[in-house]
C-alpha positions in Angstrom: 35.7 51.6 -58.9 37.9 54.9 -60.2 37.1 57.6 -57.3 35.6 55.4 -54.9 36.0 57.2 -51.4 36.0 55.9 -47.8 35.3 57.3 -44.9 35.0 55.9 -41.2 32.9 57.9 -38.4 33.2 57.5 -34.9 29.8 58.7 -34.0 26.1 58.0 -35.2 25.6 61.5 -35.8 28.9 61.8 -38.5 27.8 58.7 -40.1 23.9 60.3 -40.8 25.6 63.4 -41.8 28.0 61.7 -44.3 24.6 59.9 -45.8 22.8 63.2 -46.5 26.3 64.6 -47.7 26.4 61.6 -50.4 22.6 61.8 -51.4 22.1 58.0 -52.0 25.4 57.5 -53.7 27.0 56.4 -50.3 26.6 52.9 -49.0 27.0 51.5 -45.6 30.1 48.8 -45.2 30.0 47.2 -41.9 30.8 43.5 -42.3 31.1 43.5 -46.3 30.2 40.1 -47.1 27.2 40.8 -49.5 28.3 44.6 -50.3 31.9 43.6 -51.4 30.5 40.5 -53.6 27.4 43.1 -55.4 30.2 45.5 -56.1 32.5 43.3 -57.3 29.6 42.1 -60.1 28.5 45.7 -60.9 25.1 44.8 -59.3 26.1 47.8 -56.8 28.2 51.1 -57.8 28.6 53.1 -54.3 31.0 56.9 -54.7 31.7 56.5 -51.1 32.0 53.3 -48.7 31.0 54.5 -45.1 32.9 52.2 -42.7 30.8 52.1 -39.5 32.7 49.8 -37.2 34.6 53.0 -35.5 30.7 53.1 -34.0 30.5 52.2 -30.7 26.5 52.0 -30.5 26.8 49.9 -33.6 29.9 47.5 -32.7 28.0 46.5 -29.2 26.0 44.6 -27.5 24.2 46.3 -24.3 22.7 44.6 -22.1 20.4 46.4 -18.7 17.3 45.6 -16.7 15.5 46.5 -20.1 16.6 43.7 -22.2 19.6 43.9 -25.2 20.7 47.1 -27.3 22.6 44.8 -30.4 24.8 46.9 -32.6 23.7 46.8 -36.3 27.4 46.1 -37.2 28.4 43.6 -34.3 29.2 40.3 -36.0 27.2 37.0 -36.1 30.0 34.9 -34.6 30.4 37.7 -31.1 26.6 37.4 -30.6 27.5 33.4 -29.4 29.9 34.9 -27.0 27.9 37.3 -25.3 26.0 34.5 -22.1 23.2 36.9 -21.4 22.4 36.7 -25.2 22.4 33.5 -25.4 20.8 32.2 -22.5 17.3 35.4 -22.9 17.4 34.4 -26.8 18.4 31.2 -28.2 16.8 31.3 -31.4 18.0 34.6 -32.4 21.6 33.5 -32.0 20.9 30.2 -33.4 19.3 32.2 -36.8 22.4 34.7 -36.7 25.0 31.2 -36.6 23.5 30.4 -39.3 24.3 33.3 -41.7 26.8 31.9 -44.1 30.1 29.9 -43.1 32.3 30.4 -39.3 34.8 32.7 -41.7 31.4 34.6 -42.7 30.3 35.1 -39.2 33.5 37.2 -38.3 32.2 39.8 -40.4 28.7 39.2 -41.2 25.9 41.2 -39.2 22.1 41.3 -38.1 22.2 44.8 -39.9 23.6 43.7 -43.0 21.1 40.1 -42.7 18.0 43.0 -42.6 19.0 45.5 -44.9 19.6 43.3 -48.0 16.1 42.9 -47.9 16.2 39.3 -48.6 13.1 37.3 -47.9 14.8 34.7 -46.8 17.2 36.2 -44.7 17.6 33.8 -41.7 17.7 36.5 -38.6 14.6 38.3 -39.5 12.0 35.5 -39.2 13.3 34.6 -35.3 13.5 38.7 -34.8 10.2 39.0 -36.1 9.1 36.4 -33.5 10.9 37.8 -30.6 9.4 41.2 -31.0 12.8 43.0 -31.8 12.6 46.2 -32.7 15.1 48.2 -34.8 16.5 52.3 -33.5 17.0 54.1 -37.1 18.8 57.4 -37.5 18.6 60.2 -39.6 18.6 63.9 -40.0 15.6 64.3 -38.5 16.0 62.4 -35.5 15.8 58.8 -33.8 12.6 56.8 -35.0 11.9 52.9 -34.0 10.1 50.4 -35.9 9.2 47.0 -35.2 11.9 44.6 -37.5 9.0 42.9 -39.6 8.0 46.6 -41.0 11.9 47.1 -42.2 12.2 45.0 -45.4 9.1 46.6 -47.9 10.3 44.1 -51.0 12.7 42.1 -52.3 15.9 43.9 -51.6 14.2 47.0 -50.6 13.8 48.3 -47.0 12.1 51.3 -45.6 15.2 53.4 -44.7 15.7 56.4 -46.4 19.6 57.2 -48.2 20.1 59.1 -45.4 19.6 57.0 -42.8 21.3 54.8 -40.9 20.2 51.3 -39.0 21.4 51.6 -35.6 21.1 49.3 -33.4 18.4 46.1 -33.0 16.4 46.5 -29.2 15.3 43.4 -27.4 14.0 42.3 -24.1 15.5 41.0 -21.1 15.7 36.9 -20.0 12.4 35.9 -18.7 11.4 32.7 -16.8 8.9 30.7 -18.9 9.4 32.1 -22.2 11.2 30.1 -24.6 12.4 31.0 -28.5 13.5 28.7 -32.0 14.4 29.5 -35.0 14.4 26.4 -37.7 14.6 26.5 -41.6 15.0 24.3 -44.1 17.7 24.3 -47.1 18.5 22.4 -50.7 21.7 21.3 -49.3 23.1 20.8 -45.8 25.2 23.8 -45.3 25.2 27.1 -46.4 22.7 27.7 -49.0 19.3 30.0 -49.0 16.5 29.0 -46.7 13.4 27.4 -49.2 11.4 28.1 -45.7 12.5 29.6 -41.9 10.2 29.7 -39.2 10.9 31.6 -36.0 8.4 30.8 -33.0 8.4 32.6 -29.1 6.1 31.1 -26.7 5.7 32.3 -23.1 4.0 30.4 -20.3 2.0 31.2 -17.2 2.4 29.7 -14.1 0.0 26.9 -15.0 2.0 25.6 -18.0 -0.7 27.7 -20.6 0.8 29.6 -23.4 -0.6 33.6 -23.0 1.5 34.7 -25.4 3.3 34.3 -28.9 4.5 35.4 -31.5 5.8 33.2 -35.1 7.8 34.6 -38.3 8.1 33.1 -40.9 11.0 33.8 -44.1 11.4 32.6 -47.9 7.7 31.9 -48.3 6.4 35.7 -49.6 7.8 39.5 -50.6 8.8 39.5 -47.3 9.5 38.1 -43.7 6.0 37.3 -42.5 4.9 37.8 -38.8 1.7 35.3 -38.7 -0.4 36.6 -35.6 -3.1 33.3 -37.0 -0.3 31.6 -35.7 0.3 32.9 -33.0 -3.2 33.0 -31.9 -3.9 29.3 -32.4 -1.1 28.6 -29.2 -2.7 31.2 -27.1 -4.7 29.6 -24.3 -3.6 26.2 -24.9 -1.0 23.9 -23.5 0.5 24.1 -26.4 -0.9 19.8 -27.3 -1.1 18.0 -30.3 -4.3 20.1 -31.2 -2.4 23.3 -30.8 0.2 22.2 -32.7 -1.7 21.3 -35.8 -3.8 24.3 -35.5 -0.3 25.8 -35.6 1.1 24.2 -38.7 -2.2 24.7 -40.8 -1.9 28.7 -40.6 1.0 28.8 -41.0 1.2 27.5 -44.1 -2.4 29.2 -45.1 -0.2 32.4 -44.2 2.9 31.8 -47.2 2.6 32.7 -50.3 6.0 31.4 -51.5 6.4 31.2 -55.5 7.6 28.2 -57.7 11.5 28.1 -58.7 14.1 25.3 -59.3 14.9 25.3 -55.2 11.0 24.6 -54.3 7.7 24.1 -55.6 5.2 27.4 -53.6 3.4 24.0 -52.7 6.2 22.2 -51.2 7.0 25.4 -49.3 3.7 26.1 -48.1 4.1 22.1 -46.6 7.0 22.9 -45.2 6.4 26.3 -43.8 3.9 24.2 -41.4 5.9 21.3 -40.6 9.0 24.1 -39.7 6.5 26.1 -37.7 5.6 23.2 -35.7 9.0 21.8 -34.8 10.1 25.1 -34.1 7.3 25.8 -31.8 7.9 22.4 -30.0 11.5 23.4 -28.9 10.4 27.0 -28.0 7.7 24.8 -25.2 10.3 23.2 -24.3 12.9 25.7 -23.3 9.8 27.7 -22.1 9.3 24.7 -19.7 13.0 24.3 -19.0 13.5 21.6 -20.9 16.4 22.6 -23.0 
């Protein structure tokens, strides 16, 4: 910890230039709850902490015709407080709430939730399905990237040292469209996701699904978007058939591995069962049911 520096821009382009400054040495604090913990066990040895929460595109949550602009920084807990959110995306909130404990959520962020890399992160799986897409900066520019292309391993993202996650993009409320996010844990609060499934359905007028989308976390390298999935809802009504059509690719789609928390089988069981309930409450506030 001897020399560690600090610095806190107020813009996204003194933050990028503070990254290329540092060569990889820097690290990005917005909430702290994972950062602060890996330092604290050695497992991460920044020179220079770069506070970000001095940046307004990161610390806020636009929302226009276009759909949502949600800072990388903002914190789990506003993202419930913002209506608009709430009422266009359901599941992503309800994936975001369910980031570690309410004293967590104050700090914790859907930046912080992707960049770890974890698999089993519980935002990415309902970002993946509600085709969010993440604004990256860096010297060279602006470059955007659909969130299911971010994380490239286990704890290892796309992003370059010197570049910074700005902000997550999504679309606007739409009638007939409905999202979920489920998962399933050892214990009943606040533990690792063994399996998350996220699932967006949209409706036409005649109560047919013509679009979807499903991700699924914890059951491979990394968050999975499962277009077989999504595939088997489109052009039904979304029935029993549907359903089970659903559930088996999803779990043909994981690849999960064997550890004390879950068998890859048992995952790969639940991965289907998840993806079906999940996609049962996304029909129903699709329908406005919920």
């Amino acid at each position: 910890m001897n020399g560690l520096g600090y610095e806190a821009p107020q813009s996204v382009e003194e933050t990028v230039a503070l990254l290329a400054r540092e060569n990889g040495a820097a690290r990005i604090l917005a909430g702290g709850t994972d950062l602060l913990a890996q330092m604290k066990t050695g497992a991460a040895a920044p020179q220079l902490l770069v506070d970000v929460k001095k940046v307004r595109e990161l610390s806020s949550v636009e929302e226009d015709e276009a759909g949502f602009a949600i800072g990388a920084a903002v914190c789990t807990a506003a993202l419930a407080e913002h209506p608009g959110l709430c009422a266009a995306w359901p599941g992503v909130v309800e994936a975001a709430r369910l980031i570690g404990s309410e004293q967590i959520q104050g700090r914790a962020s859907l930046g912080g939730n992707l960049c770890n890399g974890s698999p089993a992160a519980d935002s990415v799986p309902a970002l993946v399905a509600a085709g969010a897409s993440c604004l990256i900066a860096g010297p060279g520019g602006e470059r955007e990237l659909p969130v299911e292309e971010v994380i490239v391993g286990p704890g290892s993202t796309c992003l370059e040292p010197d570049e910074l996650l700005v902000s997550f993009r999504l679309g606007s409320g739409k009638a007939k469209r409905g999202d979920a996010y489920l998962r399933m844990i050892p214990r009943s609060e606040m533990d690792i996701a063994i399996v998350g499934a996220g699932v967006c359905i949209e409706l036409d007028d005649f109560g047919v699904c013509h679009a979807a989308r499903i991700g699924l976390g914890a059951v491979a390298p990394t968050p999975l978007r499962v277009d077989a999935a999504a595939d088997a809802l489109v052009g039904s009504r979304v029935d029993d058939a549907a359903l089970e059509a659903v559930a088996a690719a999803a779990s043909a789609a994981a690849d999960p591995i064997d550890d004390k928390r879950g068998s890859a089988e048992y995952r790969r069981k639940v991965a289907g069962v998840l993806t079906r309930r999940a996609a049962k409450i996304a029909l129903d506030r699709a329908r406005g049911e919920q």
